[in-house]
Structures are given as C-alpha cells and as structure tokens.
PDB file of N, H, CA, C and O in Angstrom:
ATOM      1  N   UNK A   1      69.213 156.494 263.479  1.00  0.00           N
ATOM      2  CA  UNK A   1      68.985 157.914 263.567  1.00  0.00           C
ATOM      3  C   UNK A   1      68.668 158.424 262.166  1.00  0.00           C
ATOM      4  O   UNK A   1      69.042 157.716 261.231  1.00  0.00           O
ATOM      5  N   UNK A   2      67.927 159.735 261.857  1.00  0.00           N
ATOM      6  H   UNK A   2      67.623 160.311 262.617  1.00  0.00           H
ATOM      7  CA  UNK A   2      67.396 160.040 260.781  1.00  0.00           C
ATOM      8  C   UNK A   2      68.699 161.538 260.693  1.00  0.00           C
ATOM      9  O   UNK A   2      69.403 162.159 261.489  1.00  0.00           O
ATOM     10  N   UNK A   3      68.447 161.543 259.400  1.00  0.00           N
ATOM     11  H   UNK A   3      67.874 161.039 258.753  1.00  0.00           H
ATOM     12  CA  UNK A   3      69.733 162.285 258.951  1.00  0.00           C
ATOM     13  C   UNK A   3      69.329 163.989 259.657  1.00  0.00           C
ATOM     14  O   UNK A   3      70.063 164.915 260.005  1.00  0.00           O
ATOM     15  N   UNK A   4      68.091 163.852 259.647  1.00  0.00           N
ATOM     16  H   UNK A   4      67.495 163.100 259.365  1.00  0.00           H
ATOM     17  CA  UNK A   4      67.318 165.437 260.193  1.00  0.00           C
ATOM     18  C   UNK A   4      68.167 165.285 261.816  1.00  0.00           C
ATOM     19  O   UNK A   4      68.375 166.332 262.429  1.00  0.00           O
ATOM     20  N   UNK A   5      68.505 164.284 262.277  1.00  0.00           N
ATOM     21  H   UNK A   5      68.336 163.433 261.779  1.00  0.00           H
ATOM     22  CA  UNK A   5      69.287 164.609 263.790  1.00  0.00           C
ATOM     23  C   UNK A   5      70.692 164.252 263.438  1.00  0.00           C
ATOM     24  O   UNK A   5      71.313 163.684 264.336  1.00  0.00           O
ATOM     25  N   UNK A   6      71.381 164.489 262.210  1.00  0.00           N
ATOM     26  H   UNK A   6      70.876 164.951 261.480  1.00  0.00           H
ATOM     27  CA  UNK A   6      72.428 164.021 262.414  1.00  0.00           C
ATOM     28  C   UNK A   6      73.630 165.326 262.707  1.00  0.00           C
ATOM     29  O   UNK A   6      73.141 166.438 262.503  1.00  0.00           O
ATOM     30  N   UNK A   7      74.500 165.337 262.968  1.00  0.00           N
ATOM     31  H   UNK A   7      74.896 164.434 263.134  1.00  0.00           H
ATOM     32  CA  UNK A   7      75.147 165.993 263.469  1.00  0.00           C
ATOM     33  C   UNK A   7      75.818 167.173 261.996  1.00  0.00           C
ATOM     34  O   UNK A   7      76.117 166.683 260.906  1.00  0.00           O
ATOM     35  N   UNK A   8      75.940 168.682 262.280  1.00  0.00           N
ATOM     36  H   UNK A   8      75.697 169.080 263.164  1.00  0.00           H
ATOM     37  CA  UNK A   8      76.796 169.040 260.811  1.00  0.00           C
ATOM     38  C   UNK A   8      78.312 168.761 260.763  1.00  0.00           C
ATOM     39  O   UNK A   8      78.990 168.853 261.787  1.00  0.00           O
ATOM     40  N   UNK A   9      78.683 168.524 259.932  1.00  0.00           N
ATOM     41  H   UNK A   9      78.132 168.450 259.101  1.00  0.00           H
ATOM     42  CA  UNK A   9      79.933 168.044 259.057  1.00  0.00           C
ATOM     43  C   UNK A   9      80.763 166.801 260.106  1.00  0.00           C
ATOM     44  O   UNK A   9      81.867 166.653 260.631  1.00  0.00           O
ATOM     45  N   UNK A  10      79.382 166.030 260.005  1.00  0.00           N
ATOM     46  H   UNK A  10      78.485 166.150 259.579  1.00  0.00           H
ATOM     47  CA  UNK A  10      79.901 164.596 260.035  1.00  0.00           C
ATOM     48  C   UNK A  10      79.869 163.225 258.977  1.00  0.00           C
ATOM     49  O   UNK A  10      78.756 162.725 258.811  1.00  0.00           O
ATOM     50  N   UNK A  11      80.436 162.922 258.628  1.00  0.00           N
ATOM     51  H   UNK A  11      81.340 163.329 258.764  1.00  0.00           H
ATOM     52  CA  UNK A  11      79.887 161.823 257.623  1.00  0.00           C
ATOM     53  C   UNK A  11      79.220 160.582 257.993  1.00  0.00           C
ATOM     54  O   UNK A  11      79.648 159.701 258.739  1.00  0.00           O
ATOM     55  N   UNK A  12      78.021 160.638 257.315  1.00  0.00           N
ATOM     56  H   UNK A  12      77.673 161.354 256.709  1.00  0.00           H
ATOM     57  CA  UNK A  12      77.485 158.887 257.858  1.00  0.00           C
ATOM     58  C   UNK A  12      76.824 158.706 256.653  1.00  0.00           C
ATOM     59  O   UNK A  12      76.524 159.370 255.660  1.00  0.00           O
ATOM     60  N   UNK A  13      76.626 156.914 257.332  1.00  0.00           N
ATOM     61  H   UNK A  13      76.869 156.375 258.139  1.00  0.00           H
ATOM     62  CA  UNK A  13      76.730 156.388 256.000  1.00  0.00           C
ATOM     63  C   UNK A  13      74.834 156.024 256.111  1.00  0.00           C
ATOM     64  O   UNK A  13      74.165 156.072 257.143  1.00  0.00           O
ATOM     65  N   UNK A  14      74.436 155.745 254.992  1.00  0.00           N
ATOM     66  H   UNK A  14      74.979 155.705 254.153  1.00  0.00           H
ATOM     67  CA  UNK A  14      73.218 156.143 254.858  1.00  0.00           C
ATOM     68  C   UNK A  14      72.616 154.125 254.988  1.00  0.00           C
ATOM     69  O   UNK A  14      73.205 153.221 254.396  1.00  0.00           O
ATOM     70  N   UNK A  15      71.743 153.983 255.628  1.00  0.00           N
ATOM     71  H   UNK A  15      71.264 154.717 256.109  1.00  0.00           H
ATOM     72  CA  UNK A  15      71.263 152.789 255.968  1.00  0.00           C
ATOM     73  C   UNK A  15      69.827 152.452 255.328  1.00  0.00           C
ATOM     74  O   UNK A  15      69.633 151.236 255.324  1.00  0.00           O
ATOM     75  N   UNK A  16      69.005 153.033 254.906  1.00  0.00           N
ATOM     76  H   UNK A  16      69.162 154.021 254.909  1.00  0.00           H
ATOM     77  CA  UNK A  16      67.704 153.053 254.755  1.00  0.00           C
ATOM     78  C   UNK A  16      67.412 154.170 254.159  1.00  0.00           C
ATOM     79  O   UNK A  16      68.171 155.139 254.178  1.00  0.00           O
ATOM     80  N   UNK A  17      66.001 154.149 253.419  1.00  0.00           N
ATOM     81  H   UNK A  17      65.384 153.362 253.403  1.00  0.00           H
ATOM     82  CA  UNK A  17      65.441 155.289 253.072  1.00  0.00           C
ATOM     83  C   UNK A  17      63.863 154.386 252.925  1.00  0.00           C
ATOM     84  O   UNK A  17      63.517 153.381 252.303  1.00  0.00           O
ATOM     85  N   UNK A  18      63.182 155.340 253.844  1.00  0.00           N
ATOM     86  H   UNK A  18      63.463 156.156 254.350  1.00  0.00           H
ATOM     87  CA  UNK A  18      61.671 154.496 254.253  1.00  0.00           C
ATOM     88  C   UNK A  18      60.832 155.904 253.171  1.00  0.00           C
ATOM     89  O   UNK A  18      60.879 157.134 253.200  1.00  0.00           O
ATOM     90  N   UNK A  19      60.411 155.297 252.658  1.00  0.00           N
ATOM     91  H   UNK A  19      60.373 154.298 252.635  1.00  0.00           H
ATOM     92  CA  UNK A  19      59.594 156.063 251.718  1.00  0.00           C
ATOM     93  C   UNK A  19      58.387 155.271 250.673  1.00  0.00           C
ATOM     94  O   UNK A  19      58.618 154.283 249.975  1.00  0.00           O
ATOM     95  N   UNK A  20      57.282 155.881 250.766  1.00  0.00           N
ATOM     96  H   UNK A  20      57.095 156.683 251.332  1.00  0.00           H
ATOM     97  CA  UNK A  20      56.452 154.952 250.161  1.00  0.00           C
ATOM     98  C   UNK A  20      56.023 155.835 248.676  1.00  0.00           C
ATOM     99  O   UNK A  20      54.860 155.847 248.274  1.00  0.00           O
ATOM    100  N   UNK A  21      57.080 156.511 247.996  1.00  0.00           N
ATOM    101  H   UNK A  21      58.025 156.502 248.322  1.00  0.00           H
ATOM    102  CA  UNK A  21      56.771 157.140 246.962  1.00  0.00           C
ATOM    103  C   UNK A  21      58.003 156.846 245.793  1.00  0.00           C
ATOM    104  O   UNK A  21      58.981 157.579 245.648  1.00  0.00           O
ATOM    105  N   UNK A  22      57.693 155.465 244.908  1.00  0.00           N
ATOM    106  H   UNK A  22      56.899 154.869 245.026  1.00  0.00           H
ATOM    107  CA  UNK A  22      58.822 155.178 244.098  1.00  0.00           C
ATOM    108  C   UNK A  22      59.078 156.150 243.555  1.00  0.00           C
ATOM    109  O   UNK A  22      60.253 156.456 243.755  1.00  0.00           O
ATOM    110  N   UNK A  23      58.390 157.050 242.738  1.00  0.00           N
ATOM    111  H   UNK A  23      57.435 156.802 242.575  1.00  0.00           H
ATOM    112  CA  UNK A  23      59.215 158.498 241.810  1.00  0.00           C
ATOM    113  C   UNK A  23      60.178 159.301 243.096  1.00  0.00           C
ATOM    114  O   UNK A  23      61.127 160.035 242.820  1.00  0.00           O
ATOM    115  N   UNK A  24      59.913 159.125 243.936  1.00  0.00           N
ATOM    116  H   UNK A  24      59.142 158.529 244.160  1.00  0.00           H
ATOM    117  CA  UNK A  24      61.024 159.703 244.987  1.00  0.00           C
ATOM    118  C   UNK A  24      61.923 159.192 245.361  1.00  0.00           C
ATOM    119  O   UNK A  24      63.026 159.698 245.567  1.00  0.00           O
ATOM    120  N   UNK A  25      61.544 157.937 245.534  1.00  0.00           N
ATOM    121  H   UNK A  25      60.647 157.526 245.367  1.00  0.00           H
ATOM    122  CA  UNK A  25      63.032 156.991 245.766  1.00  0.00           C
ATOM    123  C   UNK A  25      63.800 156.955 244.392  1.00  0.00           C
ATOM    124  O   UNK A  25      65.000 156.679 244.424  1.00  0.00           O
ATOM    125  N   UNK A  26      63.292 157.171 243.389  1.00  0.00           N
ATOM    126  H   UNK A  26      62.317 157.395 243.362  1.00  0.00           H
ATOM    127  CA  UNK A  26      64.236 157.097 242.353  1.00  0.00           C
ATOM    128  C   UNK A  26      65.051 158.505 241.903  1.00  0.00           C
ATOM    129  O   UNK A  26      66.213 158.667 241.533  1.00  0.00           O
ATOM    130  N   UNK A  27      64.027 159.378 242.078  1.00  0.00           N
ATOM    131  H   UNK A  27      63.082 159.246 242.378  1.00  0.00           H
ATOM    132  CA  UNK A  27      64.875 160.608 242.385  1.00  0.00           C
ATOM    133  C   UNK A  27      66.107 160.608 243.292  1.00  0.00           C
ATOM    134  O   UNK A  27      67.227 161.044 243.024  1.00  0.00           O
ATOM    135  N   UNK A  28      65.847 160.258 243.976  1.00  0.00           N
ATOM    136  H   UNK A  28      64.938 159.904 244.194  1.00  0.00           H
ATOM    137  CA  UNK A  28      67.181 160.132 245.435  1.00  0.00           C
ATOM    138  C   UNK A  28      68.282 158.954 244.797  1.00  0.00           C
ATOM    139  O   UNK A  28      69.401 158.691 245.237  1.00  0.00           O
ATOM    140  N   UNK A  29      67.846 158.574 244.063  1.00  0.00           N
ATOM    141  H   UNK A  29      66.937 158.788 243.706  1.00  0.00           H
ATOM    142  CA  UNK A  29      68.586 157.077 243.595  1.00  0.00           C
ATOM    143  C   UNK A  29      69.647 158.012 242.631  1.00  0.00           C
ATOM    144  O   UNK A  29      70.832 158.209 242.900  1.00  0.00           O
ATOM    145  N   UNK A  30      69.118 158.391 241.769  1.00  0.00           N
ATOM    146  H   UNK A  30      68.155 158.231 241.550  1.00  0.00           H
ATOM    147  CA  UNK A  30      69.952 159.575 240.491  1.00  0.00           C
ATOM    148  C   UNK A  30      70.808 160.811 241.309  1.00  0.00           C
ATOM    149  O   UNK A  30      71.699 161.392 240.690  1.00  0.00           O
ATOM    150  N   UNK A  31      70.543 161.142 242.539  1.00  0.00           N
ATOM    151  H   UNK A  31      69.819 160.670 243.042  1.00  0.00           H
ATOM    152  CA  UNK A  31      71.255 161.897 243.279  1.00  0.00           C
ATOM    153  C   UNK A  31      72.282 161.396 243.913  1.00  0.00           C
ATOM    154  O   UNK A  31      73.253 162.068 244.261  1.00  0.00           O
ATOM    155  N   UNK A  32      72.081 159.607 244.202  1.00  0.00           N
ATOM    156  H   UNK A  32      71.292 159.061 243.920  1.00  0.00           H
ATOM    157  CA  UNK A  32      73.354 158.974 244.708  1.00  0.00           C
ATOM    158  C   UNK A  32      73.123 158.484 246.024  1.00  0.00           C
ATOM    159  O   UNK A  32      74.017 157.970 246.696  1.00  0.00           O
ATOM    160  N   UNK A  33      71.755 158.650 246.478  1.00  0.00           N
ATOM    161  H   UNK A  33      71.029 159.067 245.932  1.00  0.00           H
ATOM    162  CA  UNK A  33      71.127 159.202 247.677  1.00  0.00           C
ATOM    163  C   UNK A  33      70.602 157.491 248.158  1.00  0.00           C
ATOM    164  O   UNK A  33      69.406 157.211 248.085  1.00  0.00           O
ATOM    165  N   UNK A  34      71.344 156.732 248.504  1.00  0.00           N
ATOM    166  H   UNK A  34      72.316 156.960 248.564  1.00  0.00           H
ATOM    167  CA  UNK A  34      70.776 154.821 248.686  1.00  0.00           C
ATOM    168  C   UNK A  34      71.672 154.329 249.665  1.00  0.00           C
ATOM    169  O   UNK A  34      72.792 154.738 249.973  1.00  0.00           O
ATOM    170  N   UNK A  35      71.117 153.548 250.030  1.00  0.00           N
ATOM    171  H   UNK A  35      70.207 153.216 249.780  1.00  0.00           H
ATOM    172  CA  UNK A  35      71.614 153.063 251.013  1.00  0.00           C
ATOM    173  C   UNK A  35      73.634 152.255 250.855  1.00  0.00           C
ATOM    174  O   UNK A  35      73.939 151.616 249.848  1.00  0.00           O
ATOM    175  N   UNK A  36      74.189 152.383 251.478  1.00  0.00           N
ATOM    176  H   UNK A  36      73.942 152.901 252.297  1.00  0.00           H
ATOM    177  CA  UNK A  36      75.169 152.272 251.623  1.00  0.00           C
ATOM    178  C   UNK A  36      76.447 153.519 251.186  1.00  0.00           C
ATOM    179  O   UNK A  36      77.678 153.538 251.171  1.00  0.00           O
ATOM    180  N   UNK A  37      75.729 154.143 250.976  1.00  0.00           N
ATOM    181  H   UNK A  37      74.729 154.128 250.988  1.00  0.00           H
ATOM    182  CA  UNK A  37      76.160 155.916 250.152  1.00  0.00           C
ATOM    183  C   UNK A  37      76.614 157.003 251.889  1.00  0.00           C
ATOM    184  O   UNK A  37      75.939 157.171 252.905  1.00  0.00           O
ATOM    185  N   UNK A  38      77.815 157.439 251.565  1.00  0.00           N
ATOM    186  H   UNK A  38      78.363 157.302 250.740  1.00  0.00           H
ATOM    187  CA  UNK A  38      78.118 158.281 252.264  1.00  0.00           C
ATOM    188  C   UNK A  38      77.334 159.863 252.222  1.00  0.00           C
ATOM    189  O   UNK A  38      77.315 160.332 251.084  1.00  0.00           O
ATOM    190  N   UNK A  39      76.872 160.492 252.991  1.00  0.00           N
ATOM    191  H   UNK A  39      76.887 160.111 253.915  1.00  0.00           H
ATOM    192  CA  UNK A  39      76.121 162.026 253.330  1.00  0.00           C
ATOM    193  C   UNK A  39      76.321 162.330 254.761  1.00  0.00           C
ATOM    194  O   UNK A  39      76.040 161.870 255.868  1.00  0.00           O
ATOM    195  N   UNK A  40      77.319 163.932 253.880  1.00  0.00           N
ATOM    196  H   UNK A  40      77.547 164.305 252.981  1.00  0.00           H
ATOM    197  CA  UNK A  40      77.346 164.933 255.038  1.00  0.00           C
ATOM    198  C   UNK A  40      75.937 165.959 255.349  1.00  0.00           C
ATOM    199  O   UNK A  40      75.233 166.449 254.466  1.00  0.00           O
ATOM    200  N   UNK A  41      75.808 166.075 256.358  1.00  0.00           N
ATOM    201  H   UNK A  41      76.380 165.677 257.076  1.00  0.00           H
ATOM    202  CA  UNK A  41      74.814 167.221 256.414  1.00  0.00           C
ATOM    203  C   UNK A  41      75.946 168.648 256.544  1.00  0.00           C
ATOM    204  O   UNK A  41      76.553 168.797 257.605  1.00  0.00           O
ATOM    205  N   UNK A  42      76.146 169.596 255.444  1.00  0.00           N
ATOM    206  H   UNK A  42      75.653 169.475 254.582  1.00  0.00           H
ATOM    207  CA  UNK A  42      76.536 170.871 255.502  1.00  0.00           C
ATOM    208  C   UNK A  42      75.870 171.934 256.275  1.00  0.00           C
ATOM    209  O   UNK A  42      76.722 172.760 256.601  1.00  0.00           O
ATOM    210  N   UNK A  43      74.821 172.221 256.657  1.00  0.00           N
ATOM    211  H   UNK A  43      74.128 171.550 256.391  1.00  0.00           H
ATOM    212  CA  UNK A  43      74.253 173.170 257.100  1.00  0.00           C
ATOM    213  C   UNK A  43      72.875 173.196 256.978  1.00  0.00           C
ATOM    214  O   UNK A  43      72.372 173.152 255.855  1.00  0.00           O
ATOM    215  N   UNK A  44      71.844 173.293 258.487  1.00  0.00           N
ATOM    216  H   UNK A  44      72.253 173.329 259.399  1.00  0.00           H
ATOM    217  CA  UNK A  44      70.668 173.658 258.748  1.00  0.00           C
ATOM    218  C   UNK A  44      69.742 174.835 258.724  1.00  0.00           C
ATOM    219  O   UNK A  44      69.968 175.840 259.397  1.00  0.00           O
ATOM    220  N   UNK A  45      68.493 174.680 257.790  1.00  0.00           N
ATOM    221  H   UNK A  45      68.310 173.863 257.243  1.00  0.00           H
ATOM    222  CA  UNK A  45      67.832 176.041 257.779  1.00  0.00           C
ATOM    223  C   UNK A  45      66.369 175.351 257.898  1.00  0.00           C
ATOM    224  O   UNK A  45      66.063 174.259 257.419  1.00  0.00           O
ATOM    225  N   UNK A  46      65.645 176.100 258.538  1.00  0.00           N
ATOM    226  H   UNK A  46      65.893 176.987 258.927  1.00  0.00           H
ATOM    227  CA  UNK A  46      64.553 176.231 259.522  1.00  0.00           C
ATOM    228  C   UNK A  46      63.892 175.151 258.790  1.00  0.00           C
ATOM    229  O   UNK A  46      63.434 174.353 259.608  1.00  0.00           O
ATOM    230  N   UNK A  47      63.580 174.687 257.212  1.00  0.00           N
ATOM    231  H   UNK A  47      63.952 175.334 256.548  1.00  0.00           H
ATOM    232  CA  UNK A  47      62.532 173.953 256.745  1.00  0.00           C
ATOM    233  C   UNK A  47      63.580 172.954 256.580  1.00  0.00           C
ATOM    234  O   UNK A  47      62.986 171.984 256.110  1.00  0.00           O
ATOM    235  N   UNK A  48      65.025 172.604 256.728  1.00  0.00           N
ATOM    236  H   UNK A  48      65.508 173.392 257.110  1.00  0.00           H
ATOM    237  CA  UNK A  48      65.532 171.442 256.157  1.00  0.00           C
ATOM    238  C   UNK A  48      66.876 172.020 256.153  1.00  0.00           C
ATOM    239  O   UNK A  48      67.366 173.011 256.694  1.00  0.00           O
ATOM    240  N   UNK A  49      67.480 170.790 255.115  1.00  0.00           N
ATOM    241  H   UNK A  49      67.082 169.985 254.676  1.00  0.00           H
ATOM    242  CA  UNK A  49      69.130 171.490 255.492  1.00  0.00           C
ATOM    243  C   UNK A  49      69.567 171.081 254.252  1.00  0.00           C
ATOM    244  O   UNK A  49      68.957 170.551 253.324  1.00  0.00           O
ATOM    245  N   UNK A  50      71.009 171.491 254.413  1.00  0.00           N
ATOM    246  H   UNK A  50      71.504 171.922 255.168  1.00  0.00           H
ATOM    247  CA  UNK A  50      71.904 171.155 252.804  1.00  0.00           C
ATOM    248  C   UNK A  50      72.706 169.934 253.377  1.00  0.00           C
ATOM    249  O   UNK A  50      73.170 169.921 254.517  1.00  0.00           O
ATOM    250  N   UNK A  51      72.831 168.836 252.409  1.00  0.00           N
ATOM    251  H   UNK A  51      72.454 168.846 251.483  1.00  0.00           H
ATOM    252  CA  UNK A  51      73.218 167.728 252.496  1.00  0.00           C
ATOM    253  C   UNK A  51      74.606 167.693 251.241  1.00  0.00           C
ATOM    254  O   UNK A  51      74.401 168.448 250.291  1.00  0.00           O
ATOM    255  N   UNK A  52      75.769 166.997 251.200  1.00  0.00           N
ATOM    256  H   UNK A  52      75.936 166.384 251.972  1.00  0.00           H
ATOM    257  CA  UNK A  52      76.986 166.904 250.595  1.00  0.00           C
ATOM    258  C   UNK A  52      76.622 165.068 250.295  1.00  0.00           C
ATOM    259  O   UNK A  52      76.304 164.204 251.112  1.00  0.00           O
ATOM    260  N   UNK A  53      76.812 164.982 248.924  1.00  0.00           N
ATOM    261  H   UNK A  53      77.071 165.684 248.261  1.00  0.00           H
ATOM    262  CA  UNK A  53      76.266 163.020 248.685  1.00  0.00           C
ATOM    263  C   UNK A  53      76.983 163.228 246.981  1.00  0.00           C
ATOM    264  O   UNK A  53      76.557 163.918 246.054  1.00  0.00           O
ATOM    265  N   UNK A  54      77.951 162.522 247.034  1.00  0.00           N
ATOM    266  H   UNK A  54      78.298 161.962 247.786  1.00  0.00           H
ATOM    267  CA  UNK A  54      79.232 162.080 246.517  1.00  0.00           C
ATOM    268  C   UNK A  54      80.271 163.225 246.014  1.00  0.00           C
ATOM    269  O   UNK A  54      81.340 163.427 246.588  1.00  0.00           O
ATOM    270  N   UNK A  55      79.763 164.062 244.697  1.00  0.00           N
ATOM    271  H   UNK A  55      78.894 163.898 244.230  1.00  0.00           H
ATOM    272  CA  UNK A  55      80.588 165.337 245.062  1.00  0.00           C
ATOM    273  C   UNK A  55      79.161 166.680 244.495  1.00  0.00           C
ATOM    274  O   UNK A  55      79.397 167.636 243.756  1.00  0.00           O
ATOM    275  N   UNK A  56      78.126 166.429 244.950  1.00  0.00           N
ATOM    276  H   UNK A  56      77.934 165.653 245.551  1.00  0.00           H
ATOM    277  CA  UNK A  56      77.068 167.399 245.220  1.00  0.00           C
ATOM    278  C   UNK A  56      76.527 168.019 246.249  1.00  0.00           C
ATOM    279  O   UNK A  56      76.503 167.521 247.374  1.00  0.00           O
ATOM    280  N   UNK A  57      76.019 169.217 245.943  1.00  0.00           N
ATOM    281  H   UNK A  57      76.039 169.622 245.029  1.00  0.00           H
ATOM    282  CA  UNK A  57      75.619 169.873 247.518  1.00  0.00           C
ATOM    283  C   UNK A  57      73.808 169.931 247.343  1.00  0.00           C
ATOM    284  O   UNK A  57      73.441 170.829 246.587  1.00  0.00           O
ATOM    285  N   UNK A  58      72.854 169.208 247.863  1.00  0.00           N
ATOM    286  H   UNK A  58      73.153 168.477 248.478  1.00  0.00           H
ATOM    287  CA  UNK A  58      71.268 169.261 247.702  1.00  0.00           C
ATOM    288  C   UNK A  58      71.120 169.771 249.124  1.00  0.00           C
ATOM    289  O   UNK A  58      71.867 169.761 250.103  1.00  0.00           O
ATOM    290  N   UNK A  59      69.686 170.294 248.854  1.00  0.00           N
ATOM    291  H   UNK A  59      69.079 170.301 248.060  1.00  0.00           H
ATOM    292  CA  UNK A  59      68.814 170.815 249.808  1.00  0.00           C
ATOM    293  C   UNK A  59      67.630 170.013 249.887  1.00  0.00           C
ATOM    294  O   UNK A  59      67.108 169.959 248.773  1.00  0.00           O
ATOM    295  N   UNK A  60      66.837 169.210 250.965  1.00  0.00           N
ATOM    296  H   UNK A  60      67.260 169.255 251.869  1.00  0.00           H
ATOM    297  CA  UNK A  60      66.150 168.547 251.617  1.00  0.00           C
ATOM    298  C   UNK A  60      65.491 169.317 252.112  1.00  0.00           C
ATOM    299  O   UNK A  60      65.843 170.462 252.395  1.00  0.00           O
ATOM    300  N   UNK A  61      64.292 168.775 252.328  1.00  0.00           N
ATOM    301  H   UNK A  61      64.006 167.845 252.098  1.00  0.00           H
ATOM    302  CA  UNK A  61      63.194 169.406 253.482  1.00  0.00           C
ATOM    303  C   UNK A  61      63.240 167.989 254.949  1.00  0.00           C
ATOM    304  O   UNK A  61      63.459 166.787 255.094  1.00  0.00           O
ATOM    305  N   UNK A  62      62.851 169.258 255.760  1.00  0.00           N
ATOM    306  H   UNK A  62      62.673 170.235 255.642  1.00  0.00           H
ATOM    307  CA  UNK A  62      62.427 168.190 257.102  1.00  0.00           C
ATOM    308  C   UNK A  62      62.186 166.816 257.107  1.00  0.00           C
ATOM    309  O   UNK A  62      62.620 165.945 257.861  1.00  0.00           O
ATOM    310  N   UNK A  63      61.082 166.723 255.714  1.00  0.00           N
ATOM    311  H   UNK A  63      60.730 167.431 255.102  1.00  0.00           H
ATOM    312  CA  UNK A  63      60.150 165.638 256.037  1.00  0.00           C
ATOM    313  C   UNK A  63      61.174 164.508 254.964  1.00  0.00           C
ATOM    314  O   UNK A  63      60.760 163.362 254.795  1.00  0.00           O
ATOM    315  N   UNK A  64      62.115 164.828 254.490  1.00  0.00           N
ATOM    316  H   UNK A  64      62.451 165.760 254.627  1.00  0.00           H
ATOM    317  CA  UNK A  64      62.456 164.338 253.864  1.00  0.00           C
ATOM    318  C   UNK A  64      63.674 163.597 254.126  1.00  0.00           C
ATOM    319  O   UNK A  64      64.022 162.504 253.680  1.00  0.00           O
ATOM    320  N   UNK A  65      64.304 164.443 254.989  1.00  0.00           N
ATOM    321  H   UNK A  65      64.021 165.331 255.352  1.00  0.00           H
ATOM    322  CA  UNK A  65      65.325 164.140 255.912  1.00  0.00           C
ATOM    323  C   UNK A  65      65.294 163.462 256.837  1.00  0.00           C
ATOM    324  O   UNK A  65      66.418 163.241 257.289  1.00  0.00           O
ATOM    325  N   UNK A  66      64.357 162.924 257.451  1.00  0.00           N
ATOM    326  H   UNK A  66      63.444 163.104 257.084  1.00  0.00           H
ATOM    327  CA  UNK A  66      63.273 162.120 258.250  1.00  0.00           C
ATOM    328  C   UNK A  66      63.450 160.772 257.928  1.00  0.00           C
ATOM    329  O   UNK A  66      63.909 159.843 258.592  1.00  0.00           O
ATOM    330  N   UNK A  67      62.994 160.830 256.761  1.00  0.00           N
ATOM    331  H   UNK A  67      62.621 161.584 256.221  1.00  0.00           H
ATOM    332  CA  UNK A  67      62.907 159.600 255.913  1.00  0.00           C
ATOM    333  C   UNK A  67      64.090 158.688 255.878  1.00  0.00           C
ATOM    334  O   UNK A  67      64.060 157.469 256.048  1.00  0.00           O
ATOM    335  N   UNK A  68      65.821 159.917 255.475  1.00  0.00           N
ATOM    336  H   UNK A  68      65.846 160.907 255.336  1.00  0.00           H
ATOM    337  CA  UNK A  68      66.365 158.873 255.189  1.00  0.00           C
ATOM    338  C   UNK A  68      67.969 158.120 256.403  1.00  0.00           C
ATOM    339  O   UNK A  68      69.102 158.568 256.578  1.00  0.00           O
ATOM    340  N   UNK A  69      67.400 157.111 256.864  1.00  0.00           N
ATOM    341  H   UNK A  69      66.480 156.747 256.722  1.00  0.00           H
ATOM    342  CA  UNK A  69      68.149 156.778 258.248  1.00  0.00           C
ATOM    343  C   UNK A  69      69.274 156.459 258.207  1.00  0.00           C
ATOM    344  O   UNK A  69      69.535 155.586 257.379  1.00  0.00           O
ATOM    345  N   UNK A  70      70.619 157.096 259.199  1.00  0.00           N
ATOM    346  H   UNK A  70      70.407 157.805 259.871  1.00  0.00           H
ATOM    347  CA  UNK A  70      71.986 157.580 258.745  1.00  0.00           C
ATOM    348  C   UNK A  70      72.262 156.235 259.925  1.00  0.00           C
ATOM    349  O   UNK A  70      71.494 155.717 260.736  1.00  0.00           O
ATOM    350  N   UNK A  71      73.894 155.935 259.549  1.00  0.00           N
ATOM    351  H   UNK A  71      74.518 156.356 258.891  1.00  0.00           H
ATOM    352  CA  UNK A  71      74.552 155.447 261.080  1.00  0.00           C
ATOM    353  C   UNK A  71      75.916 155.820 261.231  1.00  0.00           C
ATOM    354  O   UNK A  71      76.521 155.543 262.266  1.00  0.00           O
TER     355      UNK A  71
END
C-alpha cells in the first residue's frame, strides 16, 4: 500500500520508495524517509498530507506519497 492510502495516526513502516529521481531520493534520505523507517501520516489536505518520520512533522504532495510504499 502507498502511504497516500494509509490510514491517519497509524504507524507503518516504510518498505520501498519507487522513484526515478536520485536528488529526491536523497532528499527523503536526509529527512529519514528509507526504507525500513517508521511514518505516521498526521493529517490530510486536498494536494497531500503531513507525515510524522522520526521526530519531524513534513508535508508531501499526492504524487509523492504515491511513491513511497508503507506496510
């Protein structure tokens, strides 16, 4: 499942991140944002949502959230 369907204030643990843009995966990498990394989704707004990933609160877009696959 992609984190864009994941449920709010559940924790899962992050499995994948399918992305074909290394400056982005490394961005997400410095955020903590890789695979085996715990993320809550905090709260949904129309283009994306706020995500909780170790003790930070980020904002994602749709397409981005898409990308990275929770279990």
């Amino acid at each position: 499942m992609s984190l864009r369907n994941a449920a709010i204030g559940k924790e899962y643990l992050i499995t994948k991140i399918s992305t074909n843009d290394s400056e982005l995966e490394g961005f997400l990498f410095s955020l903590g944002c890789y695979s085996g990394e715990s993320v809550t989704v905090i709260s949904r707004r129309r283009g994306g949502c706020i995500v909780a990933i170790k003790d930070g609160r980020y904002s994602i877009d749709n397409a981005l959230a898409s990308a990275i696959a929770v279990e």
